[in-house]
MITOR-12107 format. One record per residue: residue number from 1; x, z, y of N, C-alpha, C in turn. Coordinates in Angstrom, 3 decimals, always signed. Atoms other than C-alpha are relative to their C-alpha. Layout:
<kemis>
+-----+----------+----------+----------+----------+----------+----------+----------+----------+----------+
|   k |       nu |       nw |       nv |      cau |      caw |      cav |       cu |       cw |       cv |
+-----+----------+----------+----------+----------+----------+----------+----------+----------+----------+
| NUM |        X |        Z |        Y |        X |        Z |        Y |        X |        Z |        Y |
...
+-----+----------+----------+----------+----------+----------+----------+----------+----------+----------+
</kemis>
This chain:
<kemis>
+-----+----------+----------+----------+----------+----------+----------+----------+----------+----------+
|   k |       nu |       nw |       nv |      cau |      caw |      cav |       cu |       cw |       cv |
+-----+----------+----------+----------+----------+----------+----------+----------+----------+----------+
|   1 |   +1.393 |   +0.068 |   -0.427 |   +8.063 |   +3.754 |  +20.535 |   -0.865 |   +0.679 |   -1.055 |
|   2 |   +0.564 |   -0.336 |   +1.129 |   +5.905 |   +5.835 |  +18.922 |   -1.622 |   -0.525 |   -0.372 |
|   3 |   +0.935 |   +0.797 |   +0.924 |   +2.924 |   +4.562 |  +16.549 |   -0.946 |   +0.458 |   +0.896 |
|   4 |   +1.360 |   -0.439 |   -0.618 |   -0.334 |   +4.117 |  +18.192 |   -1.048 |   +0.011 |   -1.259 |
|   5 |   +0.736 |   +0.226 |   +1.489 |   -3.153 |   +4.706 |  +15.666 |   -0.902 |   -1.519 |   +0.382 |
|   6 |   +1.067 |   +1.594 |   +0.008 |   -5.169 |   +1.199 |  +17.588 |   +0.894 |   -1.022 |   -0.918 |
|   7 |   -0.804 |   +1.348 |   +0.736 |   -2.099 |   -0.751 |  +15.851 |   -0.081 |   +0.558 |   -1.094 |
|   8 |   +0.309 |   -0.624 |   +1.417 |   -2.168 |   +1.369 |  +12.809 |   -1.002 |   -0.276 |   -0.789 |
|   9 |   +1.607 |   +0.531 |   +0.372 |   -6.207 |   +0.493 |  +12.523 |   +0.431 |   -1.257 |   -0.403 |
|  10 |   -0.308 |   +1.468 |   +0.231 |   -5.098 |   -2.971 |  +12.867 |   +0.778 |   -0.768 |   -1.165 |
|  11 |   -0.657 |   +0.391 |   +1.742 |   -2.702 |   -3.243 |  +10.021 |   -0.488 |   -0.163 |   -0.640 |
|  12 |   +0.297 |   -0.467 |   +1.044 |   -4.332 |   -1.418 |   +8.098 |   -1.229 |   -0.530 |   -0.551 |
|  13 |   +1.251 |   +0.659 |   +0.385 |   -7.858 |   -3.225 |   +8.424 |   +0.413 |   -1.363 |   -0.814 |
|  14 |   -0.739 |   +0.781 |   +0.512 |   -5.663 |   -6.223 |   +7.711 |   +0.159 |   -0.696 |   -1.356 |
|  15 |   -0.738 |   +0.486 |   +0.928 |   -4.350 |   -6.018 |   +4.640 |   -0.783 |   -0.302 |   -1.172 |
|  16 |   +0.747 |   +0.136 |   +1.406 |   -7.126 |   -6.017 |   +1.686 |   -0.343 |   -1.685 |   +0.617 |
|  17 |   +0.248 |   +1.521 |   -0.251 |   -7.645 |   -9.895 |   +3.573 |   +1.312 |   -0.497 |   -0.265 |
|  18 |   -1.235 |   +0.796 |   +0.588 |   -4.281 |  -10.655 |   +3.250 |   +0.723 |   -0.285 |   -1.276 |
|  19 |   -0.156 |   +0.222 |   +1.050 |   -3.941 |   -9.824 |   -0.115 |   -0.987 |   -1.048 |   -0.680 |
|  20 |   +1.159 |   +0.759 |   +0.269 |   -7.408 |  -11.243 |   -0.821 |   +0.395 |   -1.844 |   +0.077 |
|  21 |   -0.819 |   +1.473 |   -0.045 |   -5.800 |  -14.853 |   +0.787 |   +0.894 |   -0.271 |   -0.699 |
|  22 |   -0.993 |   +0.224 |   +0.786 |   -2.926 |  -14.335 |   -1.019 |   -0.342 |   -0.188 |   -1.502 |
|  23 |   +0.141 |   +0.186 |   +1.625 |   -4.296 |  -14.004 |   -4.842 |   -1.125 |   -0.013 |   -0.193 |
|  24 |   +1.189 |   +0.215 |   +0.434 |   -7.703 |  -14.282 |   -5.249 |   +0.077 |   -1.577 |   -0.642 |
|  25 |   -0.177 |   +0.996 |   +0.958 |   -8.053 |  -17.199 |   -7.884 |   +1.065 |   -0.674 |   -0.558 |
|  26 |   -2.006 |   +0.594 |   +0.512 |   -4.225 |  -17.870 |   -9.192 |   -0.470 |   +0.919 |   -1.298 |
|  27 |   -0.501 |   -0.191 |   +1.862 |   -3.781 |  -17.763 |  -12.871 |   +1.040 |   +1.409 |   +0.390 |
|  28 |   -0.425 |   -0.974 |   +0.434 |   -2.296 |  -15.040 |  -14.449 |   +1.509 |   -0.203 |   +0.434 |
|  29 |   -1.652 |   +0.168 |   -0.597 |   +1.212 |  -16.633 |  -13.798 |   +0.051 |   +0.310 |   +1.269 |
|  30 |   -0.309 |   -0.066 |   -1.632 |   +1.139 |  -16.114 |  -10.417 |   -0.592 |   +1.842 |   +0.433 |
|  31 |   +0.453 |   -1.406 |   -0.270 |   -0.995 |  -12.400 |  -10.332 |   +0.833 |   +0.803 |   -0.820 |
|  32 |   +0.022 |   -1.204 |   +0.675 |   +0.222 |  -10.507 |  -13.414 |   +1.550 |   -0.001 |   -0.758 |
|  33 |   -0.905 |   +0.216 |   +0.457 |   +4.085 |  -11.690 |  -13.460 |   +0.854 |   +1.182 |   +1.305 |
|  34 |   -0.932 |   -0.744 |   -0.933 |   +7.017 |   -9.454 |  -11.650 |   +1.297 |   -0.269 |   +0.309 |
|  35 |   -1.141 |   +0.429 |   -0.479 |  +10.538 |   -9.903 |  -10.814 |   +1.070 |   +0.714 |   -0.974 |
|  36 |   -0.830 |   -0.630 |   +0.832 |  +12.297 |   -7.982 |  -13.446 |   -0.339 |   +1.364 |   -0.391 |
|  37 |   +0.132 |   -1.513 |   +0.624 |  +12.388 |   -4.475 |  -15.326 |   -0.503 |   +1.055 |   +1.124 |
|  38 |   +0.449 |   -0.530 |   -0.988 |  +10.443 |   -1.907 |  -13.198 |   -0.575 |   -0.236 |   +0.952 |
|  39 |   +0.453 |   +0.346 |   -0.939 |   +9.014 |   -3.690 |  -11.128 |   -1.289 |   +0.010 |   +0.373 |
|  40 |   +1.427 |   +0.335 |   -0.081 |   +5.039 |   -4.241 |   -9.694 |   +0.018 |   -1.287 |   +0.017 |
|  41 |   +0.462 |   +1.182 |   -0.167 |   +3.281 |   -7.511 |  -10.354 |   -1.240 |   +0.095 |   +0.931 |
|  42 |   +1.344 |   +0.508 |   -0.764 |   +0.681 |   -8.643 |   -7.913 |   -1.046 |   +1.075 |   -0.025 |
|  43 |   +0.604 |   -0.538 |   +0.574 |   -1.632 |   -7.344 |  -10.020 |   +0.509 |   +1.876 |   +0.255 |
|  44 |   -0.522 |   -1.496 |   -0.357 |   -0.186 |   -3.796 |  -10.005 |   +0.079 |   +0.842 |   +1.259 |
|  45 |   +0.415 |   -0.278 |   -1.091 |   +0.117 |   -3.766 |   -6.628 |   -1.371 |   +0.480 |   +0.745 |
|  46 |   +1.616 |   -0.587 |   -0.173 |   -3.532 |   -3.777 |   -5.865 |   -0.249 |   +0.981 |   -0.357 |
|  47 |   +0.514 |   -0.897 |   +0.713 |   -4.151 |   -1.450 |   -8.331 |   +0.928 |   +1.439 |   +0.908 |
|  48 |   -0.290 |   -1.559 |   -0.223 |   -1.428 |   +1.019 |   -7.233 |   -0.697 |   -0.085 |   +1.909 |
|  49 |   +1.022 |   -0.650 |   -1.308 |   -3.402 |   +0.627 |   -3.503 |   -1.061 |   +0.324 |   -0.265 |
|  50 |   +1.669 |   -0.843 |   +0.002 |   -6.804 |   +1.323 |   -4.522 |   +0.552 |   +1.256 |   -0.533 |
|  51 |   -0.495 |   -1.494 |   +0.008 |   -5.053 |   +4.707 |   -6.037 |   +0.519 |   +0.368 |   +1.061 |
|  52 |   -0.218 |   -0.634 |   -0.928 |   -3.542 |   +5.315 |   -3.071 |   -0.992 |   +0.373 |   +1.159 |
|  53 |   +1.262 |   -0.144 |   -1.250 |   -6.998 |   +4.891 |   -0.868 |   -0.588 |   +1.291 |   -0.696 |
|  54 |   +1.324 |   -1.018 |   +0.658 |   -8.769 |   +7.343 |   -3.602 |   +1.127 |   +1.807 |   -0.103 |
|  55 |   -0.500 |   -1.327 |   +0.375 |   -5.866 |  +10.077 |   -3.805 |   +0.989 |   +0.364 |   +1.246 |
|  56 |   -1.525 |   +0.094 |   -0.989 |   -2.972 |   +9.539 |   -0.834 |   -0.137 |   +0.115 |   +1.459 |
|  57 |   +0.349 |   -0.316 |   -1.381 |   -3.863 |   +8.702 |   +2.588 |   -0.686 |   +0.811 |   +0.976 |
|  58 |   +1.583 |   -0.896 |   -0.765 |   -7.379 |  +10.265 |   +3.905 |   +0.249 |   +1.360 |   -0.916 |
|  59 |   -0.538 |   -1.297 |   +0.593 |   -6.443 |  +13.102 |   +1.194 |   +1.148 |   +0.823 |   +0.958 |
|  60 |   -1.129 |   -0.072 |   -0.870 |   -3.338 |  +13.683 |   +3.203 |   -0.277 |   +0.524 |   +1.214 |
|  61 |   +0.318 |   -0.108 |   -1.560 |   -4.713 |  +13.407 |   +6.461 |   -1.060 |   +1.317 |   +0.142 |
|  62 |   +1.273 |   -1.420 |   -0.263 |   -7.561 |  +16.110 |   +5.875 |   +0.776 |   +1.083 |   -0.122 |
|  63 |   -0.963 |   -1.369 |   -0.266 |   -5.226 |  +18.504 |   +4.371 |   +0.694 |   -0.233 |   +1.384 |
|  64 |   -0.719 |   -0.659 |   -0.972 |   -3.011 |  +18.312 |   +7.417 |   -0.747 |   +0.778 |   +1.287 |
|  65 |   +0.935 |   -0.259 |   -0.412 |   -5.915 |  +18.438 |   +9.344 |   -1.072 |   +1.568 |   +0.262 |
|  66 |   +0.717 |   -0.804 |   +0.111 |   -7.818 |  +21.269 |   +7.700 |   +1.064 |   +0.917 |   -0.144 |
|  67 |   -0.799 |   -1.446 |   +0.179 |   -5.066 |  +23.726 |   +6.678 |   +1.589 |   -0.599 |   +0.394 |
|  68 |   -1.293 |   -0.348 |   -0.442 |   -1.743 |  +22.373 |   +8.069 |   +1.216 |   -0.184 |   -1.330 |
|  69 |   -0.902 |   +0.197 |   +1.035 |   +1.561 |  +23.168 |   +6.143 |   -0.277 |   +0.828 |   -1.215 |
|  70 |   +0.724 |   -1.420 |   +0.882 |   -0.650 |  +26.448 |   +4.267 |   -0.128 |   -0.976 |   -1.411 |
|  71 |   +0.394 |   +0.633 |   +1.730 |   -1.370 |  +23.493 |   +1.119 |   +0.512 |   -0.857 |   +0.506 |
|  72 |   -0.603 |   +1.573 |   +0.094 |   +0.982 |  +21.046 |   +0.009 |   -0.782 |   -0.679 |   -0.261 |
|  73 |   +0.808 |   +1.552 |   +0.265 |   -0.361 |  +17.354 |   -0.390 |   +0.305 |   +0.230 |   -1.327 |
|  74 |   -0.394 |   +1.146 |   +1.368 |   -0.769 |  +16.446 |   -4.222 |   +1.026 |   -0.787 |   -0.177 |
|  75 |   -0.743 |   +0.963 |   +0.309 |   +1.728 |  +14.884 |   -5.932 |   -0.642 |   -1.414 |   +0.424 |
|  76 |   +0.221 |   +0.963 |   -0.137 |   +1.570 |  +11.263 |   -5.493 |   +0.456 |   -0.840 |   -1.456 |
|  77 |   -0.163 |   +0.731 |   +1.275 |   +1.358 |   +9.275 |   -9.459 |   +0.172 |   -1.492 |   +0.292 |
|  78 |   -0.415 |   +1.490 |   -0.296 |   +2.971 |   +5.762 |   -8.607 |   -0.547 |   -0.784 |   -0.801 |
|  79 |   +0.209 |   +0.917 |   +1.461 |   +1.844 |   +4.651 |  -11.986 |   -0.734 |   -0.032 |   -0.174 |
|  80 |   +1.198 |   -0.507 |   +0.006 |   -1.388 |   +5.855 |  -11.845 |   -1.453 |   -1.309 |   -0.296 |
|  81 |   +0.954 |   +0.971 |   -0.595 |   -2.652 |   +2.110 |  -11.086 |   -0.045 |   -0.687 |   -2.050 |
|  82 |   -0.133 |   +0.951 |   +1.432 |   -1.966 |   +0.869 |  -15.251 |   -1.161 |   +0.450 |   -0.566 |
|  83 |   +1.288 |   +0.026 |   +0.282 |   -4.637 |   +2.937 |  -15.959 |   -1.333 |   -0.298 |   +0.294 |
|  84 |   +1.202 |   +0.113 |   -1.016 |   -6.925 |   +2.520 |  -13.367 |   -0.512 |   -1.302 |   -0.394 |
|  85 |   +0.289 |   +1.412 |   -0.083 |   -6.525 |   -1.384 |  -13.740 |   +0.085 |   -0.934 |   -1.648 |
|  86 |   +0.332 |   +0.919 |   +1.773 |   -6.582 |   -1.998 |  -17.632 |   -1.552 |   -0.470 |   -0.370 |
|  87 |   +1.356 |   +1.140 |   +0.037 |   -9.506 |   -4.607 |  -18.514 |   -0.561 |   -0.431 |   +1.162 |
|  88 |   +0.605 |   +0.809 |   -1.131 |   -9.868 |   -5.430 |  -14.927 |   +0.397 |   -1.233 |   +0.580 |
|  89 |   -0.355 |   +1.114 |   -0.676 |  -10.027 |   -8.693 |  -13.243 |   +0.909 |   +0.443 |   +1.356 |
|  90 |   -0.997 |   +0.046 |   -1.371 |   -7.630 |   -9.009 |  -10.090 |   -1.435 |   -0.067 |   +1.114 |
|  91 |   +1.626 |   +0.286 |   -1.141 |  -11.142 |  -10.450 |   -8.204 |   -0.690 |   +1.446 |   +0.061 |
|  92 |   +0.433 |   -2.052 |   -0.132 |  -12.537 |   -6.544 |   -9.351 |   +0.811 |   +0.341 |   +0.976 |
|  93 |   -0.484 |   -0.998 |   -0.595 |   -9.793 |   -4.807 |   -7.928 |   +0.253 |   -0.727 |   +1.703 |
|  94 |   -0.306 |   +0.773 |   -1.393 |   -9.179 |   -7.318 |   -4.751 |   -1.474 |   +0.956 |   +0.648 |
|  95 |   +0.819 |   -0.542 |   -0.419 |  -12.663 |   -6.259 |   -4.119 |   -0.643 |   +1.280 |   +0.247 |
|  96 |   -0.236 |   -1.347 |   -0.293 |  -12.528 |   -2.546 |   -4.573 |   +0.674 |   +0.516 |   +0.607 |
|  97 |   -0.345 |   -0.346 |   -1.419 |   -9.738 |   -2.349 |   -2.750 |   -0.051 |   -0.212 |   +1.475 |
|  98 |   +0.721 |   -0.095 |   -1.320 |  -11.458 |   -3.963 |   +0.448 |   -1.212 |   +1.359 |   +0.033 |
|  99 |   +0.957 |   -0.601 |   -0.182 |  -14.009 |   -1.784 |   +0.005 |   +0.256 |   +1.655 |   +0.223 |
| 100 |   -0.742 |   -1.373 |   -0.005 |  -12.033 |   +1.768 |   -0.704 |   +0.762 |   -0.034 |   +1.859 |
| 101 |   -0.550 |   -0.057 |   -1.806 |  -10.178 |   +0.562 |   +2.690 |   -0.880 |   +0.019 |   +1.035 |
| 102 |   +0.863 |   -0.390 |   -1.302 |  -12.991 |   +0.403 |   +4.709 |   -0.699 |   +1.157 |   -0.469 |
| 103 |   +0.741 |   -1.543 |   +0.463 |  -14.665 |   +3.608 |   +3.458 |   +1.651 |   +0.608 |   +0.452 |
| 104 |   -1.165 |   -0.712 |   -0.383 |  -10.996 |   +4.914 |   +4.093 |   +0.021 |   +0.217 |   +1.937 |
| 105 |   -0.120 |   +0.659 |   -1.235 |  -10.635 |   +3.324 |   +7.851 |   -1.209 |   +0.805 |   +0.752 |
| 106 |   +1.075 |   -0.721 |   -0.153 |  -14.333 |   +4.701 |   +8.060 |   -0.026 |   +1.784 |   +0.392 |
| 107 |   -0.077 |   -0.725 |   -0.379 |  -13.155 |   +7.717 |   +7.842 |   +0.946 |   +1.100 |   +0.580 |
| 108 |   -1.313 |   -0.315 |   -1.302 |   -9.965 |   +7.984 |   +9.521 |   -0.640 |   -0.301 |   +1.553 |
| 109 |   +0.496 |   -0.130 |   -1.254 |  -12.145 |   +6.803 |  +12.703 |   -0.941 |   +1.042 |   +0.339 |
| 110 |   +0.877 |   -1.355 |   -0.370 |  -14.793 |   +9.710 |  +12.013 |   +1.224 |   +1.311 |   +0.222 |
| 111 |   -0.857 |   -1.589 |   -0.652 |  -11.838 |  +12.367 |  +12.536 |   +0.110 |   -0.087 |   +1.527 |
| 112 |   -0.501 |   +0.461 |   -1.374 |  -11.344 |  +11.166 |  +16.408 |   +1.308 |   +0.534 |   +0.191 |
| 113 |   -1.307 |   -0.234 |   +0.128 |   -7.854 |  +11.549 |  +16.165 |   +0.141 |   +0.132 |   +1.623 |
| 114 |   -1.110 |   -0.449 |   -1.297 |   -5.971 |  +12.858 |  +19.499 |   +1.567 |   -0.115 |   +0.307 |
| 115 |   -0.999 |   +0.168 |   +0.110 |   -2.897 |  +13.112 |  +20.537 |   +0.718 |   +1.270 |   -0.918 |
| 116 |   -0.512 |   -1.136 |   +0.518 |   -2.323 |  +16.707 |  +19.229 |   -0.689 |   +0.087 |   -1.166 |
| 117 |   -0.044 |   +0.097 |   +1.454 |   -4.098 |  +15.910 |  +16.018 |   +0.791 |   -0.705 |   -0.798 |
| 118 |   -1.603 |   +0.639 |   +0.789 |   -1.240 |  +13.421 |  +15.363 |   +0.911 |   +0.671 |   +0.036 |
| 119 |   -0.999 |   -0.485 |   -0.047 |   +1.242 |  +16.118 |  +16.001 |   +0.303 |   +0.696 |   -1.002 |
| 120 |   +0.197 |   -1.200 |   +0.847 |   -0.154 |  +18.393 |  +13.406 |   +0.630 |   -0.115 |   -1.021 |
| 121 |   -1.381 |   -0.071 |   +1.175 |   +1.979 |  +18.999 |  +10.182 |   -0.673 |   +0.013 |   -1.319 |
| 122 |   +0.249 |   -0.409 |   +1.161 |   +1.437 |  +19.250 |   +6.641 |   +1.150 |   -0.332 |   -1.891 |
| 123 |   -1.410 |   -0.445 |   +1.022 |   +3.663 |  +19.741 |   +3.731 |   +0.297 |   -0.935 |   -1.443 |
| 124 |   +0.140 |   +1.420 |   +0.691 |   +4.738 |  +16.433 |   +1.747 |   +0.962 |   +0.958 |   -1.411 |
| 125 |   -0.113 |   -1.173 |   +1.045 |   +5.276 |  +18.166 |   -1.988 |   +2.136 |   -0.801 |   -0.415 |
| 126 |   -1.284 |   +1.108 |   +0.018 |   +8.947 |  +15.521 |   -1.730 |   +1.028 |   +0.288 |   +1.080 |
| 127 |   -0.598 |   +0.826 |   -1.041 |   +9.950 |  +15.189 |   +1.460 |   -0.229 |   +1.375 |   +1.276 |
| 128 |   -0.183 |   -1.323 |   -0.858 |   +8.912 |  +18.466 |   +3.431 |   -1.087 |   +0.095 |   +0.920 |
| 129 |   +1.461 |   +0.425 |   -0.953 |   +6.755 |  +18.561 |   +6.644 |   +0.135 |   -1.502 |   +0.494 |
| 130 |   +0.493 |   +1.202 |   -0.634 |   +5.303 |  +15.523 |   +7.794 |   -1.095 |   -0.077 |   +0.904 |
| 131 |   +0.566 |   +0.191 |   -0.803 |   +3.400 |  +14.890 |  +10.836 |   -1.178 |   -1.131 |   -0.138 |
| 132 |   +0.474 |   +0.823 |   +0.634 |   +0.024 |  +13.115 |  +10.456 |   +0.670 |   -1.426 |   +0.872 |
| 133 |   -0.798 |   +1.627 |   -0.776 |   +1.685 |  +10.085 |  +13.089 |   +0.542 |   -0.256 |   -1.294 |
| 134 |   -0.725 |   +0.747 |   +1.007 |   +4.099 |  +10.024 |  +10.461 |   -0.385 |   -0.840 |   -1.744 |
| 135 |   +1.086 |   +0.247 |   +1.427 |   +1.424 |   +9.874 |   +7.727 |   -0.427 |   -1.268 |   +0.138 |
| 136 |   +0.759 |   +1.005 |   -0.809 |   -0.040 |   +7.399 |   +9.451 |   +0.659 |   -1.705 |   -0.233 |
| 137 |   -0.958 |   +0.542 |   -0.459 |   +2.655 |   +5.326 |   +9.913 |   +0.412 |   -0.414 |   -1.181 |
| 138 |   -0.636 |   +0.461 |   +1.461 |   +4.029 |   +5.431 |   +6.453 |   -1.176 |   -0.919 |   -0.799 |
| 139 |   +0.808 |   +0.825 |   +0.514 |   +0.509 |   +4.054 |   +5.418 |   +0.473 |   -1.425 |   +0.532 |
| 140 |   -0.395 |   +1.584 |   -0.341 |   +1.446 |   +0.817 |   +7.349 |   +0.790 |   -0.054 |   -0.124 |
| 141 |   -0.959 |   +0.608 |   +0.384 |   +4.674 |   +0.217 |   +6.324 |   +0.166 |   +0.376 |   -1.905 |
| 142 |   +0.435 |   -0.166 |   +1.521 |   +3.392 |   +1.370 |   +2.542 |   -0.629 |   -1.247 |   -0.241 |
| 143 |   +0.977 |   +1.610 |   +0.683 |   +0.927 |   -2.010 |   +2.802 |   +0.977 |   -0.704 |   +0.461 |
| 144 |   -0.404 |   +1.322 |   -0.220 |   +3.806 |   -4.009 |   +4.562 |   +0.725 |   -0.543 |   -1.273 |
| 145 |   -0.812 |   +0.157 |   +1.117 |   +6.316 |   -3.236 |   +1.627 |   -0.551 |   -0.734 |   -0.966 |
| 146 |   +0.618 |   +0.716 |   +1.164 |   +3.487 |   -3.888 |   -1.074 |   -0.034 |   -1.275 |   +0.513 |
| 147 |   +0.165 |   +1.231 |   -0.784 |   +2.726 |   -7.042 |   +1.084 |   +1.463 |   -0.940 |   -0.288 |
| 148 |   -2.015 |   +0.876 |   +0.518 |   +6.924 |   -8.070 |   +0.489 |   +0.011 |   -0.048 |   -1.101 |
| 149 |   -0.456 |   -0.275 |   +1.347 |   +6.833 |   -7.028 |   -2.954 |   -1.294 |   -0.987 |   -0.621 |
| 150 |   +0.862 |   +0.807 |   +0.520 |   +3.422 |   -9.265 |   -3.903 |   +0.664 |   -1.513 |   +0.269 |
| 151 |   -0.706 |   +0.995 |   -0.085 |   +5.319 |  -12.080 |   -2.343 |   +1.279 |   -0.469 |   -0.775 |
| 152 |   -0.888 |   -0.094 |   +0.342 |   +8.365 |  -11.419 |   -3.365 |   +0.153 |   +0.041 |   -2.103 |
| 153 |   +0.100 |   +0.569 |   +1.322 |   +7.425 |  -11.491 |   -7.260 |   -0.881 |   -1.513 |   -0.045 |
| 154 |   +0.102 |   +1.659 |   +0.417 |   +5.475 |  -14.526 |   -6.590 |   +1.340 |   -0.918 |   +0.120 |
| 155 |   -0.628 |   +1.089 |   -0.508 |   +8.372 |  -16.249 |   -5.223 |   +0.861 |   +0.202 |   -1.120 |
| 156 |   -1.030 |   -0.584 |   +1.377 |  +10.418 |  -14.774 |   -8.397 |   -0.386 |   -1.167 |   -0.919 |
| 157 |   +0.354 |   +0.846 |   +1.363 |   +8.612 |  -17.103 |  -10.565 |   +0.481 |   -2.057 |   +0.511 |
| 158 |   -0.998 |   +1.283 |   -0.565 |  +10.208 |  -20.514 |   -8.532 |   +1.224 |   -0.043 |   +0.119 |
| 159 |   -1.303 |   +0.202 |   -0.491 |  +13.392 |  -19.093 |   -8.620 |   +1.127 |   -1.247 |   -0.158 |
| 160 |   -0.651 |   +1.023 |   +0.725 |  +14.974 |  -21.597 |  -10.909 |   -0.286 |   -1.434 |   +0.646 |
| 161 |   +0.176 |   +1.543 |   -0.502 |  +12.681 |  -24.542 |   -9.801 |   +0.602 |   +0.045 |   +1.512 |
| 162 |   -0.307 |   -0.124 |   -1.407 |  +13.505 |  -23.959 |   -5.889 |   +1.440 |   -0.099 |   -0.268 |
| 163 |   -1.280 |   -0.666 |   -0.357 |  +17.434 |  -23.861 |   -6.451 |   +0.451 |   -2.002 |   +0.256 |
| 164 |   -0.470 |   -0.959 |   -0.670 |  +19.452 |  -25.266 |   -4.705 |   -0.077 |   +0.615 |   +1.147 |
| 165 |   +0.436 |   -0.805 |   -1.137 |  +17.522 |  -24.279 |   -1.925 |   -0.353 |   +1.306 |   +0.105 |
| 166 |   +0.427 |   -1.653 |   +0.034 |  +16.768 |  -20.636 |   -2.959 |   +1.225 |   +0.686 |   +0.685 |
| 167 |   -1.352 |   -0.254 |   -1.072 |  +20.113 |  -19.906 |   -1.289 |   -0.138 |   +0.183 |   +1.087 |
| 168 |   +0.717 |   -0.477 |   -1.666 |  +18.493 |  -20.020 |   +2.079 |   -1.797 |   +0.677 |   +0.177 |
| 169 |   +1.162 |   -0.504 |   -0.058 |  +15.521 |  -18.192 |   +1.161 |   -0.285 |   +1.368 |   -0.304 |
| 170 |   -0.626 |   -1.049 |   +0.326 |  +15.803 |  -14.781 |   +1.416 |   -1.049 |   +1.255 |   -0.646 |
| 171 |   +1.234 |   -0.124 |   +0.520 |  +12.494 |  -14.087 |   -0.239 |   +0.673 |   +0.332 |   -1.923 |
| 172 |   -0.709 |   -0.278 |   +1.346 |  +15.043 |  -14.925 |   -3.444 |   +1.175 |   +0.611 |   -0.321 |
| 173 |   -1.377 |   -0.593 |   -0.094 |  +17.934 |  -13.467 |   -2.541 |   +0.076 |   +1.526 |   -0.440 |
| 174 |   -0.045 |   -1.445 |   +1.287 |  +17.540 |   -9.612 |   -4.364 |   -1.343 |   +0.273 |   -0.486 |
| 175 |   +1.082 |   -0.260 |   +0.953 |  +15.028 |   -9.036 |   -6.638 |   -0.035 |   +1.472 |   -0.381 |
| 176 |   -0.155 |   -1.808 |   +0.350 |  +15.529 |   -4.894 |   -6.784 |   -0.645 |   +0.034 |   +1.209 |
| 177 |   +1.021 |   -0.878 |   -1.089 |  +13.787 |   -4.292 |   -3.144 |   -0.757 |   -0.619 |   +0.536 |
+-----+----------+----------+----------+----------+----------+----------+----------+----------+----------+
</kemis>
């Protein structure tokens, strides 16, 4: 089935509330802890989405938009968010990134997307051509992942107390994805 952008909107309006429910006022143990070596905490998370609203998505979508596969997309800096988010509160960035998402959302609905403007192509500097559907698309399953992975280091920090029920909880069961 392929992606409609009304469910795509819908995610995507979604998620700066769901994070917002999820961590807005939790101690540092609970925002700015992770699950092991490499990993994002809470905290990080946010941060690396408000970089992705200011450099990734709507960037993306215009180039494919305006010139096609003629200009690759920008790299994409994963890491980008340590700087962005040093001396900031979690409540800051919770709130910048609602706000970057609707200024984003804002102006993914001013393009009036079609069906043959979702077909259109543009040249992922990784991965090759990509279709904006597929652009699209990867944005919502980009916030579901972060969405697993904010959980998924909170629940990191009960592993020990939760056992031996962490065995049926599959929230604890690998800590790498």
């Amino acid at each position: 089935m392929p992606a409609q952008l009304t469910d795509i909107v819908a995610v995507l309006r979604n998620t700066p509330a769901t994070l917002t429910a999820l961590l807005r006022d939790l101690s540092p143990h609970w925002t700015h802890a992770n699950y092991g070596p490499d990993t994002f905490s809470p905290f990080d998370v946010v941060g690396h989405l408000i970089h992705g609203e200011m450099t990734d998505w709507i960037p993306r979508l215009t180039i494919i938009l305006e010139h096609g596969v003629a200009r690759p997309f920008e790299p994409f800096d994963r890491y980008a968010m340590y700087q962005l988010s040093e001396g900031r509160t979690m409540a800051e960035l919770l709130d910048e990134f609602a706000r970057r998402r609707t200024e984003s959302l804002n102006a993914l609905e001013g393009f009036d997307l079609g069906e043959a403007d979702l077909a259109k192509t543009g040249m992922h500097p990784a991965l090759g051509v990509v279709t904006a559907r597929q652009l699209l698309s990867a944005w919502v399953a980009h916030d579901l992942n972060h969405i697993h992975q904010v959980a998924k280091a909170m629940a990191y920090q009960y592993r020990e107390a939760a056992q031996p029920i962490a065995a049926y909880l599959g929230v604890l069961k690998d800590f790498r994805s």
